[in-house]
N, CA, C and O atoms as a CHARMM CRD file, in Angstrom:
* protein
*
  368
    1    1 UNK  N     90.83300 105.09400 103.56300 PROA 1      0.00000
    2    1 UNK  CA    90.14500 104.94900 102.30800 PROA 1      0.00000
    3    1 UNK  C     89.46300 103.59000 102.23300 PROA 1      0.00000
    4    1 UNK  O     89.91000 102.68100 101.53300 PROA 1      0.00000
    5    2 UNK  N     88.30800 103.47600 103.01400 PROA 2      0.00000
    6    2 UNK  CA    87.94200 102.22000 103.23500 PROA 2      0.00000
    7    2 UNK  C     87.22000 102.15600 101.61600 PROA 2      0.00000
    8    2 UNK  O     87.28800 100.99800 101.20500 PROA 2      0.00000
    9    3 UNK  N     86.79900 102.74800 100.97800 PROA 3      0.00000
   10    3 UNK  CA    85.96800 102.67000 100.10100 PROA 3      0.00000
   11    3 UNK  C     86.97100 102.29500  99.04600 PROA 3      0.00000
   12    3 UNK  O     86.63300 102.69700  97.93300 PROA 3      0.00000
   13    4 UNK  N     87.71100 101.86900  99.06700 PROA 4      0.00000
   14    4 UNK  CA    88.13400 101.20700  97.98100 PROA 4      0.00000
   15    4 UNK  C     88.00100  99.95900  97.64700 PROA 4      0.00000
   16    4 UNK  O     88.26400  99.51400  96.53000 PROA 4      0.00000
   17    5 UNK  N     87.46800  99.13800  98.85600 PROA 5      0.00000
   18    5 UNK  CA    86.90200  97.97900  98.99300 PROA 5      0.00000
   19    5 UNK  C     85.68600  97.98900  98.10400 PROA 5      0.00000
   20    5 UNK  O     85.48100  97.13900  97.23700 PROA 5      0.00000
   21    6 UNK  N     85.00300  98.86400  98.33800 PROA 6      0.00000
   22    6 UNK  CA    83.89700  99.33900  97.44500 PROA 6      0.00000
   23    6 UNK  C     83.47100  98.88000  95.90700 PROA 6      0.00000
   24    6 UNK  O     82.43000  98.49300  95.37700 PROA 6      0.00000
   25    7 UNK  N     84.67700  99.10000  95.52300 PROA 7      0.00000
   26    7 UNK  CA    84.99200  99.07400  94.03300 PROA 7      0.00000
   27    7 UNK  C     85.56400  98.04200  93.16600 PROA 7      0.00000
   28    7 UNK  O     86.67600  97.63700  93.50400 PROA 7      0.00000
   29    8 UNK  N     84.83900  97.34400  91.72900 PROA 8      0.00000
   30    8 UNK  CA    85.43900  95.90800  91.28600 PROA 8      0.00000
   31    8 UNK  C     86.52900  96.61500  90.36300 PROA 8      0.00000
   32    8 UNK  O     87.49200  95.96500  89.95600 PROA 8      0.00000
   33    9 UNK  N     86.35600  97.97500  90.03900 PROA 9      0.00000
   34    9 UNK  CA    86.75600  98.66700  88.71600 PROA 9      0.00000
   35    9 UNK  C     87.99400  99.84600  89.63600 PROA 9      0.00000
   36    9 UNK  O     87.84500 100.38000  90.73500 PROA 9      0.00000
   37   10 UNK  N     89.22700  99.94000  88.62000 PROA 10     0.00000
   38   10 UNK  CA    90.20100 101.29200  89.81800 PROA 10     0.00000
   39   10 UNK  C     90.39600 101.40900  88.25100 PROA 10     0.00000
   40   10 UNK  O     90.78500 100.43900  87.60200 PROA 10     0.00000
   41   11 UNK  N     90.05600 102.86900  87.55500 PROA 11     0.00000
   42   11 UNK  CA    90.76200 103.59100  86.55600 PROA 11     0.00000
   43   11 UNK  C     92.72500 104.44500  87.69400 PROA 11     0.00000
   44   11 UNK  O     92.90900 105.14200  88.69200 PROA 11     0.00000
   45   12 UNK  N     93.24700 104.04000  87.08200 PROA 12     0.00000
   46   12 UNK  CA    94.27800 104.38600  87.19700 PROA 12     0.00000
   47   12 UNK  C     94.93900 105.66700  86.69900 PROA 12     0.00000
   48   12 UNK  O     95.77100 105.38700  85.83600 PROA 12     0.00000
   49   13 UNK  N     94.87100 106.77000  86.90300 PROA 13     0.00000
   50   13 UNK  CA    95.78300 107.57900  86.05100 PROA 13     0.00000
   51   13 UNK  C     97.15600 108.43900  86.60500 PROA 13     0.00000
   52   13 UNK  O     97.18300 109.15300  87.60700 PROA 13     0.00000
   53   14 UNK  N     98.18500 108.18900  85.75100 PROA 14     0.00000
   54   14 UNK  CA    99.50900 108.62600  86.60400 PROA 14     0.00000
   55   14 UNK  C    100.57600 108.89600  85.07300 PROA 14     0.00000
   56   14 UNK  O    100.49700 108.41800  83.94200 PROA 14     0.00000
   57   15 UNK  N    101.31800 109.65400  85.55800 PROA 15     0.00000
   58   15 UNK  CA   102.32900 110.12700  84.66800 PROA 15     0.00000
   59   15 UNK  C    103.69400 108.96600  85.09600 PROA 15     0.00000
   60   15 UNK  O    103.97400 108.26000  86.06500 PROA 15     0.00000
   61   16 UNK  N    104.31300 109.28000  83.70300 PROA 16     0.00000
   62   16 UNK  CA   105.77500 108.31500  83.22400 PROA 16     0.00000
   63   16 UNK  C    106.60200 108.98000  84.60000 PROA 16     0.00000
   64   16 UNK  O    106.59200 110.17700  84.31200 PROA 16     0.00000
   65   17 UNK  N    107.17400 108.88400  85.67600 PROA 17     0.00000
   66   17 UNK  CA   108.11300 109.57400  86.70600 PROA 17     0.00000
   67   17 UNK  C    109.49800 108.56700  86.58700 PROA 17     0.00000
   68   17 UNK  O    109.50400 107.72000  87.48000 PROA 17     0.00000
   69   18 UNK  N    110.52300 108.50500  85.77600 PROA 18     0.00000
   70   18 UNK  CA   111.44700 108.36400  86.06800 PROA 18     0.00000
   71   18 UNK  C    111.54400 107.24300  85.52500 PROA 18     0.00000
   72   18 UNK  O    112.24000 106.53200  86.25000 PROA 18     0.00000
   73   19 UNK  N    111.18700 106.66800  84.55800 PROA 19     0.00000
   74   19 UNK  CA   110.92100 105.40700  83.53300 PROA 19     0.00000
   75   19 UNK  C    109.74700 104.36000  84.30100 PROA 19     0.00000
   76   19 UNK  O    109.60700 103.18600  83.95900 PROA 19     0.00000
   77   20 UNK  N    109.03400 104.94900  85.27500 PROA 20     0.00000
   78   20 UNK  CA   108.05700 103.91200  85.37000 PROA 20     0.00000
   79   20 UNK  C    106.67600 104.98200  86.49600 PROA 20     0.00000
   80   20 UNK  O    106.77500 106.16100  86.83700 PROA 20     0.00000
   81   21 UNK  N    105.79300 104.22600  86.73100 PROA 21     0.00000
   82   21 UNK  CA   104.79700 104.79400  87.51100 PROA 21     0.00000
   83   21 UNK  C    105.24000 105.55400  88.59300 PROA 21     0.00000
   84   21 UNK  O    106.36700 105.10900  88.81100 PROA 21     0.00000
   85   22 UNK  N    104.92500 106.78900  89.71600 PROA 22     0.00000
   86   22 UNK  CA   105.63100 107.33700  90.69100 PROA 22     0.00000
   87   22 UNK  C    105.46800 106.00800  91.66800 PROA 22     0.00000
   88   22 UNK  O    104.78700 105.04300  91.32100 PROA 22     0.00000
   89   23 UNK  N    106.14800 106.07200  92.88100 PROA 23     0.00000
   90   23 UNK  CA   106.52500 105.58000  93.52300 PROA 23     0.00000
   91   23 UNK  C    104.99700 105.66000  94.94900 PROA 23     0.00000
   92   23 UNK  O    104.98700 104.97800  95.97400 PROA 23     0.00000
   93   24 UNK  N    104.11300 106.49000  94.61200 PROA 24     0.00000
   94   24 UNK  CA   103.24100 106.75300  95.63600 PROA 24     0.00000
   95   24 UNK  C    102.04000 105.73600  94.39000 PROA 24     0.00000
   96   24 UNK  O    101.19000 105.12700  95.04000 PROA 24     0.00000
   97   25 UNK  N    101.94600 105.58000  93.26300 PROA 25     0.00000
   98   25 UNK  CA   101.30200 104.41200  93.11600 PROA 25     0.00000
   99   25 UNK  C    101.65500 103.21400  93.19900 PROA 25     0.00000
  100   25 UNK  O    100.88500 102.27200  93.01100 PROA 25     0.00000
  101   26 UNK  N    102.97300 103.09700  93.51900 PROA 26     0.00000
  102   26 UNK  CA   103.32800 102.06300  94.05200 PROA 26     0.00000
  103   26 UNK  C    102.50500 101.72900  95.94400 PROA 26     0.00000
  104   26 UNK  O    102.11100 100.62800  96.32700 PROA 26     0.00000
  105   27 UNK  N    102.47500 102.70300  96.55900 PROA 27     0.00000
  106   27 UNK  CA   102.35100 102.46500  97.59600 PROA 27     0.00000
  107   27 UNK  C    100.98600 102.40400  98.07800 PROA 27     0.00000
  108   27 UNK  O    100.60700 101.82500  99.09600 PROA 27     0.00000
  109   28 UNK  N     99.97800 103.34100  96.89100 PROA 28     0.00000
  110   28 UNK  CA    98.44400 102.92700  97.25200 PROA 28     0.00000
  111   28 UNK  C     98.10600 101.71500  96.64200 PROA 28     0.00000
  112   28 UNK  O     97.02400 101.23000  96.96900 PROA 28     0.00000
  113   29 UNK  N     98.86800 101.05700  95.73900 PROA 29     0.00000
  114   29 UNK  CA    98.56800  99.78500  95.76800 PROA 29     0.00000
  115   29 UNK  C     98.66200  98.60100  96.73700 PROA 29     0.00000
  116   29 UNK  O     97.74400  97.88200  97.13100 PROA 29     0.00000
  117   30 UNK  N     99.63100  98.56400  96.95800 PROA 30     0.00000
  118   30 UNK  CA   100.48100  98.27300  98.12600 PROA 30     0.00000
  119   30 UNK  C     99.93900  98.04300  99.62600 PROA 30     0.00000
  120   30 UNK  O    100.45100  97.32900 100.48800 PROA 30     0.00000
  121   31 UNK  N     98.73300  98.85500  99.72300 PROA 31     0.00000
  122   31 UNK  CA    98.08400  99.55900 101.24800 PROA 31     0.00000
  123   31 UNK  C     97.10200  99.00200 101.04900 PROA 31     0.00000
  124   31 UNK  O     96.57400  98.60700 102.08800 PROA 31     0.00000
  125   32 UNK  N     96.44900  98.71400  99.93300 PROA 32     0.00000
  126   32 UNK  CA    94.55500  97.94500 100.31100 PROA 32     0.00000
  127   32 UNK  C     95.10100  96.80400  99.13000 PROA 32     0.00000
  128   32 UNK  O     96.07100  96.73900  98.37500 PROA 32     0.00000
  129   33 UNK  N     93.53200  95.68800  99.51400 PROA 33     0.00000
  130   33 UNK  CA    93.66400  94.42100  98.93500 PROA 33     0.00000
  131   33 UNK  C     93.15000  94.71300  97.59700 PROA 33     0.00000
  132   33 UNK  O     92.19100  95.48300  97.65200 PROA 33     0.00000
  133   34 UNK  N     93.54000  94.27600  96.16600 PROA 34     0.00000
  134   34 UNK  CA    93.28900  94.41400  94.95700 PROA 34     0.00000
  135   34 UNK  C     92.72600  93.36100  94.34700 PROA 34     0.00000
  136   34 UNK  O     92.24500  93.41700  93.21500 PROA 34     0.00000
  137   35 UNK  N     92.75300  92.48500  94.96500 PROA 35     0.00000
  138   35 UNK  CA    92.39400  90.92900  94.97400 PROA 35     0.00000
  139   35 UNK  C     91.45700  90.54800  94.00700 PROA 35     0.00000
  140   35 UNK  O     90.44000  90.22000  94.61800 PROA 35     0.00000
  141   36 UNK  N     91.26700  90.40700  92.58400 PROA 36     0.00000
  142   36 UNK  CA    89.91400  90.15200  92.13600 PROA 36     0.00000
  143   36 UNK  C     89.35700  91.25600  91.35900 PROA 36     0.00000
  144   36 UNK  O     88.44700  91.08900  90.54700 PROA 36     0.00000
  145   37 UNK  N     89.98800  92.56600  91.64600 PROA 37     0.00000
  146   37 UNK  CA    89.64600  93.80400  91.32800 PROA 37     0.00000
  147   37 UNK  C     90.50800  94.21300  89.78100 PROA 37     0.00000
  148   37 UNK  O     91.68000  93.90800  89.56200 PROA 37     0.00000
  149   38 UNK  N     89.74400  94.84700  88.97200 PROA 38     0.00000
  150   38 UNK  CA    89.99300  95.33600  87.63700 PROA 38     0.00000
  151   38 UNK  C     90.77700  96.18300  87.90200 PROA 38     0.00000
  152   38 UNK  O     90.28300  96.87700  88.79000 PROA 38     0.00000
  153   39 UNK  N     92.26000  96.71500  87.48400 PROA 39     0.00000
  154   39 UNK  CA    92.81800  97.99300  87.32600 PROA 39     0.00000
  155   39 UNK  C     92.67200  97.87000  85.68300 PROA 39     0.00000
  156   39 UNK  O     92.52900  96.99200  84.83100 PROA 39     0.00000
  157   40 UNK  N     92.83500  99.74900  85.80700 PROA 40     0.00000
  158   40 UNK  CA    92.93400  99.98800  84.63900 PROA 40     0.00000
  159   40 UNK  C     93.99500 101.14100  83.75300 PROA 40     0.00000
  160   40 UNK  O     93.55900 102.02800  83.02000 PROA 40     0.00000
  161   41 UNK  N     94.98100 100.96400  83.93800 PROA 41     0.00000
  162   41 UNK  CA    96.15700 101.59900  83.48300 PROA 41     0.00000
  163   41 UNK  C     96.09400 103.05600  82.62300 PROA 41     0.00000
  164   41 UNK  O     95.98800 103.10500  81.39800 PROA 41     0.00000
  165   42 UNK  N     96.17300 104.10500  83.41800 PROA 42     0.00000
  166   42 UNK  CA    96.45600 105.55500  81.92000 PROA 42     0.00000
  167   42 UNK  C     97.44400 106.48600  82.05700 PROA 42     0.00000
  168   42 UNK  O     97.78700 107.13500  83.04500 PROA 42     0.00000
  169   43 UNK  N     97.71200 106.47500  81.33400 PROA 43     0.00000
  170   43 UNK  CA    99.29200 106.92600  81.49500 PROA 43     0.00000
  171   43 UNK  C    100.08800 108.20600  80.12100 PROA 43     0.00000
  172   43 UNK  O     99.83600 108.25300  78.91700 PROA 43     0.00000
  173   44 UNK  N    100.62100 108.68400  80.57100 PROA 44     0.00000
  174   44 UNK  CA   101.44300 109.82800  79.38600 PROA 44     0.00000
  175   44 UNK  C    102.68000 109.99900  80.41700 PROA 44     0.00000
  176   44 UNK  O    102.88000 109.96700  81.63200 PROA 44     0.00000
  177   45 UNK  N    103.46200 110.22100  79.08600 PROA 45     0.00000
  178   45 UNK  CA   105.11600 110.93300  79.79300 PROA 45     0.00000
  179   45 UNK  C    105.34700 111.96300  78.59400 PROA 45     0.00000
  180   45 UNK  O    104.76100 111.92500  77.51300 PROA 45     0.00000
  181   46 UNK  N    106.35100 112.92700  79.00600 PROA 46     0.00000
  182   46 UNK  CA   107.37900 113.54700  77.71900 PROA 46     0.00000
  183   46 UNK  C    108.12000 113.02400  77.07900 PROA 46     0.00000
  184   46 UNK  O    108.49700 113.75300  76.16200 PROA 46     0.00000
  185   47 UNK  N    108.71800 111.72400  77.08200 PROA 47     0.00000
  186   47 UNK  CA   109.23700 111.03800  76.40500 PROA 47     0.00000
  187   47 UNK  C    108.23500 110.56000  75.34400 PROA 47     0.00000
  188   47 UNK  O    108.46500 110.47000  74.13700 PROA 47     0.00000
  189   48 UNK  N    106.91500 110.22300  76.07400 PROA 48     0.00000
  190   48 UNK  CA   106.17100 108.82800  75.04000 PROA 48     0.00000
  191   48 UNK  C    107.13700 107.33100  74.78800 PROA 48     0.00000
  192   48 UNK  O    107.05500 106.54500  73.84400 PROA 48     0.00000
  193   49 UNK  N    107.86600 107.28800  75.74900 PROA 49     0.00000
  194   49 UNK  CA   108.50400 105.67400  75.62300 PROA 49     0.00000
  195   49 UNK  C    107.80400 104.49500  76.17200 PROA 49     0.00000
  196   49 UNK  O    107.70000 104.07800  77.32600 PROA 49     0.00000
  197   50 UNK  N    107.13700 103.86900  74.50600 PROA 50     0.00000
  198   50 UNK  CA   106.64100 102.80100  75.28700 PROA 50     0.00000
  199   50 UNK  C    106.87600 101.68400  75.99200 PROA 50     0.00000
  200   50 UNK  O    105.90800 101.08600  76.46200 PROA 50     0.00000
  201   51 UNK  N    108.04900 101.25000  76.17600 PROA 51     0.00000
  202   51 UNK  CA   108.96000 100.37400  77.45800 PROA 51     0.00000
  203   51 UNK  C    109.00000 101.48000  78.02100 PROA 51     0.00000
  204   51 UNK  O    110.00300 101.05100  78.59000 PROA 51     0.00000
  205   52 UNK  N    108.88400 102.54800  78.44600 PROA 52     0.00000
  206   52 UNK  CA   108.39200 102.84500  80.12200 PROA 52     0.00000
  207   52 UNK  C    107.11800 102.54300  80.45400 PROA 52     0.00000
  208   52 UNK  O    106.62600 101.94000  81.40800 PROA 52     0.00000
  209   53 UNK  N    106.67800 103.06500  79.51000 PROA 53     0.00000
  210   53 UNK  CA   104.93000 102.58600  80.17500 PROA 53     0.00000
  211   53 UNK  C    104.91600 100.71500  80.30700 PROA 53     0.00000
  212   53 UNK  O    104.45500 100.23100  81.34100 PROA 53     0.00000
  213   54 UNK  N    105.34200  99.96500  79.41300 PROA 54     0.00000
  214   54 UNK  CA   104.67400  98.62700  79.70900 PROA 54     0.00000
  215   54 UNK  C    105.77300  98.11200  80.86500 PROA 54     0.00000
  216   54 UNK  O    105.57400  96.97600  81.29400 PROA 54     0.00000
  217   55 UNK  N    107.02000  98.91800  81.45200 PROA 55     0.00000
  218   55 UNK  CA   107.71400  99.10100  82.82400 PROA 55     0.00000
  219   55 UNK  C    106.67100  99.49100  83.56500 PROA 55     0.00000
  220   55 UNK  O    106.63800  99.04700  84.71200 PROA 55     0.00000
  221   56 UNK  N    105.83800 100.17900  83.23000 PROA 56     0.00000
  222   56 UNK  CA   104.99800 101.09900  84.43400 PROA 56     0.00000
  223   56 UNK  C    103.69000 100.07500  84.70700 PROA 56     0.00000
  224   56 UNK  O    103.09100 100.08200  85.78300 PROA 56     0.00000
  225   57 UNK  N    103.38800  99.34100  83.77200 PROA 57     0.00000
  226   57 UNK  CA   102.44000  98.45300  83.90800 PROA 57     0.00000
  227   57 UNK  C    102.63100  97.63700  84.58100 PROA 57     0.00000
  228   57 UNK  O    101.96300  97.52400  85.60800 PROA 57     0.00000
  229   58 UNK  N    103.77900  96.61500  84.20400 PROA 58     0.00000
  230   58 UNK  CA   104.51400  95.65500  85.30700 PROA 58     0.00000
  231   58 UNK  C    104.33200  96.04300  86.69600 PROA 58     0.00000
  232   58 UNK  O    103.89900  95.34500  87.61200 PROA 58     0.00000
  233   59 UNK  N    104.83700  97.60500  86.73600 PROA 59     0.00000
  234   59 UNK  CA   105.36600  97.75700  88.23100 PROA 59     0.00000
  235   59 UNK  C    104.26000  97.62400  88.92500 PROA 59     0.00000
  236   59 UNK  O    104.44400  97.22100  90.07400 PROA 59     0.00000
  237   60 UNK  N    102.38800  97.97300  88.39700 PROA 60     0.00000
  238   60 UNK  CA   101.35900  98.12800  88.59400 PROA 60     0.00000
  239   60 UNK  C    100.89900  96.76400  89.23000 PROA 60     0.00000
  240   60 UNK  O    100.58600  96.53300  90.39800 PROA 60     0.00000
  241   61 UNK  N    100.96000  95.65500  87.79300 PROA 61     0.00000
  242   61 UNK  CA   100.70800  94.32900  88.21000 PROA 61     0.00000
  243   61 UNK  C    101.60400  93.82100  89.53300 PROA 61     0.00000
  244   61 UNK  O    100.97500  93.17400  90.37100 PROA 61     0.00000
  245   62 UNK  N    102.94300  94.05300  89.76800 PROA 62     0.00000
  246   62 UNK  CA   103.93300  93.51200  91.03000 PROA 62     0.00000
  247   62 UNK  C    103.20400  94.28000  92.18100 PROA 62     0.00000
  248   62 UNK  O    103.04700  93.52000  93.13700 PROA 62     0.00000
  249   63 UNK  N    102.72800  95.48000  92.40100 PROA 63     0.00000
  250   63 UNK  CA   102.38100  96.50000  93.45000 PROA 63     0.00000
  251   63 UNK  C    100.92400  95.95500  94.00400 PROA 63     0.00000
  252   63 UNK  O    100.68200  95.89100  95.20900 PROA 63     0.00000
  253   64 UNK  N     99.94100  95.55100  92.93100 PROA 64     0.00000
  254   64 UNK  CA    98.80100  95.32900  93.05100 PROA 64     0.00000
  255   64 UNK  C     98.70600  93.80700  93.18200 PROA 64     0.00000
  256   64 UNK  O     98.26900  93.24400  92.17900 PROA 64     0.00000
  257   65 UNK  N     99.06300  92.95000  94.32900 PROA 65     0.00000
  258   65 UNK  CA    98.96500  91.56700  93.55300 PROA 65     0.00000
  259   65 UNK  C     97.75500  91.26900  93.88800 PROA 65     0.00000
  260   65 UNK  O     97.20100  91.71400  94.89300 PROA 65     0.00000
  261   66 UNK  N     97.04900  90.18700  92.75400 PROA 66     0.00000
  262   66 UNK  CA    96.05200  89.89500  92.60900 PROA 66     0.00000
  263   66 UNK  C     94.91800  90.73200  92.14400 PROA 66     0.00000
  264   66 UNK  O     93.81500  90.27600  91.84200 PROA 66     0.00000
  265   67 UNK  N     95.07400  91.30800  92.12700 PROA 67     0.00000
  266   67 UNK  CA    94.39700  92.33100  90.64700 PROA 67     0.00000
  267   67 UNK  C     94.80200  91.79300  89.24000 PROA 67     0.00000
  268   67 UNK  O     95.73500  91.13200  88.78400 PROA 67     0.00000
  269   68 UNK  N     93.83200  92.29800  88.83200 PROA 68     0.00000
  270   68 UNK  CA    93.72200  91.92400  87.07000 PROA 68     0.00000
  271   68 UNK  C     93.61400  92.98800  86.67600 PROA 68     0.00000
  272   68 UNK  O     92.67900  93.78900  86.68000 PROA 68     0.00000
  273   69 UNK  N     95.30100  93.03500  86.06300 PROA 69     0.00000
  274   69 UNK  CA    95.51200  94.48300  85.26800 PROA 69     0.00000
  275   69 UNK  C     95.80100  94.26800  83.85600 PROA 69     0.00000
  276   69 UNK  O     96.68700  93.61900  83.29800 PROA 69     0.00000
  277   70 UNK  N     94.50800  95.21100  83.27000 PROA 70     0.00000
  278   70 UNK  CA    94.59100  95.59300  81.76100 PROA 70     0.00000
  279   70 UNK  C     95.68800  96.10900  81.38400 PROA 70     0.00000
  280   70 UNK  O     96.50300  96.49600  82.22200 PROA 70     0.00000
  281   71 UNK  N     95.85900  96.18600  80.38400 PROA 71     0.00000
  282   71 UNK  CA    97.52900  96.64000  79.37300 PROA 71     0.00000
  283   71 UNK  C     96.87700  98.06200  79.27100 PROA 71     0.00000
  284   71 UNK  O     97.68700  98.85400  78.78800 PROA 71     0.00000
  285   72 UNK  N     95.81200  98.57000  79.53800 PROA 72     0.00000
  286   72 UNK  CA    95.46900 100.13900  79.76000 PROA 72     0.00000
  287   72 UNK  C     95.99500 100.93900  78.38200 PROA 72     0.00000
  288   72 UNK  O     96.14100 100.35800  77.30600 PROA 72     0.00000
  289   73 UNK  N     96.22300 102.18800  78.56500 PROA 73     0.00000
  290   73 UNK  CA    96.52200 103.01400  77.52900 PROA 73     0.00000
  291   73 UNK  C     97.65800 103.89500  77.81600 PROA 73     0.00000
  292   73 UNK  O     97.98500 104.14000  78.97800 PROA 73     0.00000
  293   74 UNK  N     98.35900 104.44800  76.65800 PROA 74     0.00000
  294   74 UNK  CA    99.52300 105.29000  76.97900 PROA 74     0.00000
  295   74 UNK  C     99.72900 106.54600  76.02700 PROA 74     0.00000
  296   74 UNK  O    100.80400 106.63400  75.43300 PROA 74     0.00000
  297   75 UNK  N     98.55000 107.72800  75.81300 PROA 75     0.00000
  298   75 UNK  CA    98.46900 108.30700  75.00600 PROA 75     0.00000
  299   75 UNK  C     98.18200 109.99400  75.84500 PROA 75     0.00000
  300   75 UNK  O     97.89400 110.23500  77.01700 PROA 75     0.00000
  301   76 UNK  N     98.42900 111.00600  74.57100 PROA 76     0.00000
  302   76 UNK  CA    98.03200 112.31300  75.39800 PROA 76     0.00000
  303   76 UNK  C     96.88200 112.75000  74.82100 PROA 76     0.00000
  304   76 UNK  O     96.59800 113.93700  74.97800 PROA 76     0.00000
  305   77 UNK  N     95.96000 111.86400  74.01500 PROA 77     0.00000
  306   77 UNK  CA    95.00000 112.11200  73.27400 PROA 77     0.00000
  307   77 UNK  C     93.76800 111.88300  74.33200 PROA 77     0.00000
  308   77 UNK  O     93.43800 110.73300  74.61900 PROA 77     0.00000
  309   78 UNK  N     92.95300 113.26400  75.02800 PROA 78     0.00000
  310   78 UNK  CA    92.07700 112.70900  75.53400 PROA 78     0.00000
  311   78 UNK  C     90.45900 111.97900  75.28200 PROA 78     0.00000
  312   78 UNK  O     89.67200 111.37200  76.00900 PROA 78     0.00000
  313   79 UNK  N     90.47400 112.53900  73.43000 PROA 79     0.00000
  314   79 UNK  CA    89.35600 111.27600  73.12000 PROA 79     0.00000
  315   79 UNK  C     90.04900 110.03300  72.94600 PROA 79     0.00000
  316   79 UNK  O     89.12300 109.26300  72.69300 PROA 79     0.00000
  317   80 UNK  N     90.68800 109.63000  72.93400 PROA 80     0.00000
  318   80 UNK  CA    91.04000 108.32200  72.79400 PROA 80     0.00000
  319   80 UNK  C     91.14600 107.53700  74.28800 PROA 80     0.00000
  320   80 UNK  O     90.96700 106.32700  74.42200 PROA 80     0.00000
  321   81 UNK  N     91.47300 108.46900  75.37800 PROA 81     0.00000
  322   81 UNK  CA    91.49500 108.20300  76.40100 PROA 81     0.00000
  323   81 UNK  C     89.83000 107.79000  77.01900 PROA 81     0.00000
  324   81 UNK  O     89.61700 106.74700  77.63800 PROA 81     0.00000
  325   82 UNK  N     88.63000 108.94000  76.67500 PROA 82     0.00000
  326   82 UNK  CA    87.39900 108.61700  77.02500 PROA 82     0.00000
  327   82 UNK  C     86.91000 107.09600  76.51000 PROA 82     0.00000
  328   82 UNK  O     86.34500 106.18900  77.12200 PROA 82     0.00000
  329   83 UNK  N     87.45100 107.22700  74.87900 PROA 83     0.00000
  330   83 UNK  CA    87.14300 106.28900  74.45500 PROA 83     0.00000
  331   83 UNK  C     87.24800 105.15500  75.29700 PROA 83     0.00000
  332   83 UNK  O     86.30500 104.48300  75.71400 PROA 83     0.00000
  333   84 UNK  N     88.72300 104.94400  75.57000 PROA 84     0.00000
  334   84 UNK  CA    89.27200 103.51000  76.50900 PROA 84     0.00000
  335   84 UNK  C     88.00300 103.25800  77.83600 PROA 84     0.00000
  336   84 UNK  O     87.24000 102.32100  78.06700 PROA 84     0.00000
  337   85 UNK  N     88.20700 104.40300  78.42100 PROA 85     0.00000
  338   85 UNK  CA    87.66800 104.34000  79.62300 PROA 85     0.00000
  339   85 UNK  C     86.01400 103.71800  79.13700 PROA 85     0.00000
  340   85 UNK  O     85.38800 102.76900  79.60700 PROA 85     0.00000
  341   86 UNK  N     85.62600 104.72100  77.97100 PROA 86     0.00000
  342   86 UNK  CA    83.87200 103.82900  77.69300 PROA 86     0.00000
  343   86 UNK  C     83.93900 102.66200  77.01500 PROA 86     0.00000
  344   86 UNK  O     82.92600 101.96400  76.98100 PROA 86     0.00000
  345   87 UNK  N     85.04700 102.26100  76.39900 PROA 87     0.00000
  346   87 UNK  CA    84.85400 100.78000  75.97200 PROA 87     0.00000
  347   87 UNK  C     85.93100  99.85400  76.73400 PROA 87     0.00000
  348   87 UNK  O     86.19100  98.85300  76.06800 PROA 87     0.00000
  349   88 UNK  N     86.31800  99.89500  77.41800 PROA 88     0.00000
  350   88 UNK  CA    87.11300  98.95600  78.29700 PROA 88     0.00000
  351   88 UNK  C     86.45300  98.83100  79.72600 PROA 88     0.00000
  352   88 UNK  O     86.11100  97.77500  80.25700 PROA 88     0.00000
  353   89 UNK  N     86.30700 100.43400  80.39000 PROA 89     0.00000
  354   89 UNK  CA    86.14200  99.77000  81.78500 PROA 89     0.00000
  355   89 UNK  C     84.46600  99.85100  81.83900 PROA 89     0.00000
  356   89 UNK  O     83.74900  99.04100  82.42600 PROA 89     0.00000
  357   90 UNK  N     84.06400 100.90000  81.16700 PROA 90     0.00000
  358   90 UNK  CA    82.19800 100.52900  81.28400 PROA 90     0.00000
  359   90 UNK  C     81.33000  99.91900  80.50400 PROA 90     0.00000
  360   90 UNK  O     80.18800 100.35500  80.35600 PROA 90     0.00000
  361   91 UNK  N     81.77000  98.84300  79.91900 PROA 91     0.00000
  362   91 UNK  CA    81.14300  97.72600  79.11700 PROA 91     0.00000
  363   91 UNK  C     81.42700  96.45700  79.83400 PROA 91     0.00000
  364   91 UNK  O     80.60900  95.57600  80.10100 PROA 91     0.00000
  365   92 UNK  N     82.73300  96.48200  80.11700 PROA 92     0.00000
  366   92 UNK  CA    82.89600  95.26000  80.94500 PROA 92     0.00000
  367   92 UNK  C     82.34400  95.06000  82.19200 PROA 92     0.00000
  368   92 UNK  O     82.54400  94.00500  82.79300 PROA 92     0.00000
C-alpha cells in the first residue's frame, strides 16, 4: 500500500472491538509512516461508551506516532458523520 504515502488526510473508520479500536488498526498504523499526516477518527460501538472511544483514540494516537490525530467522532448518526468529514477533514 505504497499509496498511503500519498495522502496528508487518513479518514479512519472502525468499530468499538472490545473497549477500544480492533487490533488490525492497530497494525495498519503501525506498518507505514504517519508522520505529519492528519488522522481522522470515526467510530460507533453497541455500547456507545464514550471512554471506549476516547480509549480507542489514544490507542490511535500510540499506534500512529507522529500523526496528528483529531478527537474525530463517535456517533451512529450518518449526517452528522458527513457533516464531520465536510467540515473537519475537507476544509482543513
Amino acid at each position: 500500500m505504497d499509496s498511503v504515502e500519498q495522502y496528508d488526510k487518513i479518514i479512519l473508520c472502525y468499530p468499538i472491538w472490545w473497549h477500544t479500536a480492533p487490533m488490525t488498526v492497530g497494525t495498519f498504523l503501525e506498518s507505514y509512516d504517519f508522520s505529519g499526516k492528519h488522522i481522522y477518527p470515526i467510530s460507533q460501538s453497541a455500547s456507545m461508551n464514550v471512554s471506549q472511544y476516547e480509549q480507542s483514540v489514544a490507542f490511535v494516537r500510540e499506534c500512529a506516532k507522529g500523526a496528528i490525530a483529531d478527537n474525530g467522532i463517535f456517533t451512529r448518526d450518518s449526517v452528522s458523520i458527513s457533516r464531520y468529514v465536510e467540515e473537519a477533514v475537507t476544509s482543513k
